[in-house]
Residue, then its C-alpha position, 0 to 999 in steps of 0.5 A: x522531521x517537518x512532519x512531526x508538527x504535533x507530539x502525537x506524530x512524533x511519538x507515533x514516529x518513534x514507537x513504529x521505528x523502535x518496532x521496525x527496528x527490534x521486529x522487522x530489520x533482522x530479518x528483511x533479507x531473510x523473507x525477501x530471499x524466502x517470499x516469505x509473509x511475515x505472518x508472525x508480525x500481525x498478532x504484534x501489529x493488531x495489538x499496537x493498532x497498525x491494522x486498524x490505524x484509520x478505524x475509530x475506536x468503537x469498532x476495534x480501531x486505533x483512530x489515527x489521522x490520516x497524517x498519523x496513519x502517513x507516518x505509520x506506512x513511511x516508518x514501517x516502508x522505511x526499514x521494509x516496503x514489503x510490511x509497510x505495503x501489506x499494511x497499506x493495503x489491509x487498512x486503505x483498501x479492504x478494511x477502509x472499502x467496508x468501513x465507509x460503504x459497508x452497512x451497519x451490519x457489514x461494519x460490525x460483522x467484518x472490521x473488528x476482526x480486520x482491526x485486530x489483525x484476527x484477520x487479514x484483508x484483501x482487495x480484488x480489482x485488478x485482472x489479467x486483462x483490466x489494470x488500468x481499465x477497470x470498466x474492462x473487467x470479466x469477472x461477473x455477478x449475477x443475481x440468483x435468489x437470495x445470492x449473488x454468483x460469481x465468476x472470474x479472477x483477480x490478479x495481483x492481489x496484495x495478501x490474497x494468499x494470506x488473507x480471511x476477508x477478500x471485497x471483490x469488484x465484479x459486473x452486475x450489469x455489463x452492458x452498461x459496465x455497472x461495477x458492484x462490489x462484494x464481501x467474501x470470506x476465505x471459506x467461501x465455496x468456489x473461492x481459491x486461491x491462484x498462482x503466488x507470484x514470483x516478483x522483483x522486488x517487494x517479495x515479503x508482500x503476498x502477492x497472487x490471484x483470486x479466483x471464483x468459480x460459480x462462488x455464491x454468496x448471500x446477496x447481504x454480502x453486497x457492499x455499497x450500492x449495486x452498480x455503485x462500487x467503480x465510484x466506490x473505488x475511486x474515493x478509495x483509492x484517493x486514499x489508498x494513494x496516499x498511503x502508497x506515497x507514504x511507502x515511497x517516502x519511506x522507502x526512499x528515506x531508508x535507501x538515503x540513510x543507508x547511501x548517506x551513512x556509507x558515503x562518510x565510511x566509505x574511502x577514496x582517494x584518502x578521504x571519504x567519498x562525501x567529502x566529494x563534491x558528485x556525492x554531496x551533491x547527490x545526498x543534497x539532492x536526495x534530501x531535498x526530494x525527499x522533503x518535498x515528497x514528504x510535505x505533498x504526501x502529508x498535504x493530501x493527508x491533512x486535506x483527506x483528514x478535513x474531508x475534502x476530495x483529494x482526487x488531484x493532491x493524492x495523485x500528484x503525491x502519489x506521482x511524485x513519491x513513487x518517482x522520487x523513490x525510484x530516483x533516490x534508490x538508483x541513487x544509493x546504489x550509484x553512491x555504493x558502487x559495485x557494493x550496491x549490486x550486491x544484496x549484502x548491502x540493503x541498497x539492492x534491494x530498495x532498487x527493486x522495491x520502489x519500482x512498484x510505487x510507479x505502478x501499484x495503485x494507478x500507474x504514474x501515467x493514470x496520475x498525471x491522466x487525474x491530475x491533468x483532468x483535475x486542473x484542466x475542469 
């Protein structure tokens, strides 16, 4: 692939596939059909540093690049979006938020544990009634001694179920809508967990609310800056997009292999459909998507990697991966025929995964909104 440029990006390649492959594969139908988080894959994924992919060394972390950590969420979203998004958003998200705005203290206390998969990791911006409009959320903080009181809900929080360490977003000043960012632990008093939600696809990632009733917390606990955190946010989700373009192409790589290898067994006609002209054309077209998704994905990586803002890169690999990733999955369902709309055939369920990638992150409304900012400044 032409993003195996290095041996190191190619030996990282074949060691997550042969995981995937051996650890995740016979089991992907089995956890979607249960809901089920694959809990029992950490332990194996915190020793081979998939949890602490983008973390130096000294602080538990495998160190990897971010073009390394690309090929990573691709290769784990190859065989199960549902993994690669549980990685994705415990490395790029929680572990990342306190690992760059943390203080010294922060960083020792809560990302060795995060690292090693000890413990899981959550992130709460989302609610019922702000997604897209973050400077809309309830959820408040209110300074009380040497504590902070909070009060609201998150929604759609990605391993909230499952995780030990949530950082939460929530109002310190609401008149002037400053957004303050905070580390919470799982036994915190006046946090629980909410409704797991029921989805359409990705249903092995833990997906459900967080909520926090009078939930105090020692005011040490703040992250970052008070009234610094929308900020925050946004150089890290620059990240966290292109970690979530990573799981496009990787999701949209295993649905092209599966369409390819059924389109050269599969018979019509007296001869096999690849042989038709409608599906190589459909497979050229696949391919080619693809790459091209790859290359602007791995091109906001090396550009992060440098420490350069990737603002307008990160979101036009985010856009164009997801909906690539959407148009290769009805691809191989079309290619499959009444086969793809069965779920004995993988391909069905690659069709309800992708649909996320369009959403999660910044819908691919908000990316062209930063993109089209970007290039009209």
């Amino acid at each position: 692939m032409i993003s195996d440029i290095t041996e190191e990006n190619k030996i990282l390649r074949e060691s997550v596939r042969d995981f995937a492959e051996t650890e995740m594969a016979p089991h992907v139908m089995e956890w979607d059909e249960a809901q089920h988080f694959p809990i029992e894959l950490v332990p194996r994924m915190g020793e081979m540093g998939m949890l602490g992919a983008i973390i130096p060394p000294e602080f538990g972390g495998a160190g990897l690049s971010y073009p390394e950590y690309v090929v990573l969420v691709e290769e784990l979203s190859r065989v199960d979006g549902s993994v690669g998004l549980f990685a994705a958003a415990h490395n790029s998200l929680c572990t990342n938020h306190i690992f760059l705005f943390g203080s010294e203290e922060q960083k020792r206390l809560y990302v060795p544990d995060l690292a090693s998969g000890r413990k899981i990791g959550a992130w709460g911006i989302t609610e019922a009634g702000s997604g897209s409009d973050a400077g809309g959320m309830r959820t408040t903080a209110v300074r009380d001694g040497k504590s902070y009181v909070l009060n609201g809900a998150k929604h759609f929080t990605t391993n909230a179920s499952v995780a030990g360490t949530y950082v939460v977003m929530a109002m310190t000043e609401p008149r002037k809508k400053e957004i303050s960012a905070f580390v919470i632990e799982r036994d915190a008093p006046g946090l629980s967990i909410g409704k797991k939600e029921n989805k359409l696809g990705m249903r092995a990632s833990d997906t459900a609310s967080v909520i926090l009733e009078d939930c105090r917390v020692p005011v040490q606990n703040l992250l970052g800056k008070e009234g610094n955190a929308f900020r925050d946010c946004m150089q890290i989700l620059d990240g966290g997009r292109i970690s979530i373009a990573a799981l496009g192409v990787g999701m949209a790589q295993g649905a092209y292999e599966h369409a390819l290898k059924y389109a050269k067994e599969r018979k019509q006609f007296g001869k096999s459909i690849s042989e038709f002209q409608a599906i190589r054309f459909k497979l050229a077209d696949m391919a080619t998507e693809i790459e091209a998704a790859r290359l602007l994905t791995m091109r906001a990586a090396a550009l992060k990697q440098e420490g350069k803002k990737t603002s307008k890169e990160s979101s036009m690999a985010k856009l164009y991966s997801s909906e690539v990733a959407v148009r290769v999955a009805n691809e191989a369902v079309q290619i499959h025929g009444g086969y793809g709309f069965i779920k004995d055939f993988p391909v069905e369920k690659y069709y309800r995964d992708v649909k996320l990638c369009t959403i999660g992150e910044g819908t691919s409304e908000i990316q062209r909104m930063v993109i089209a900012r970007n290039i009209l400044k």
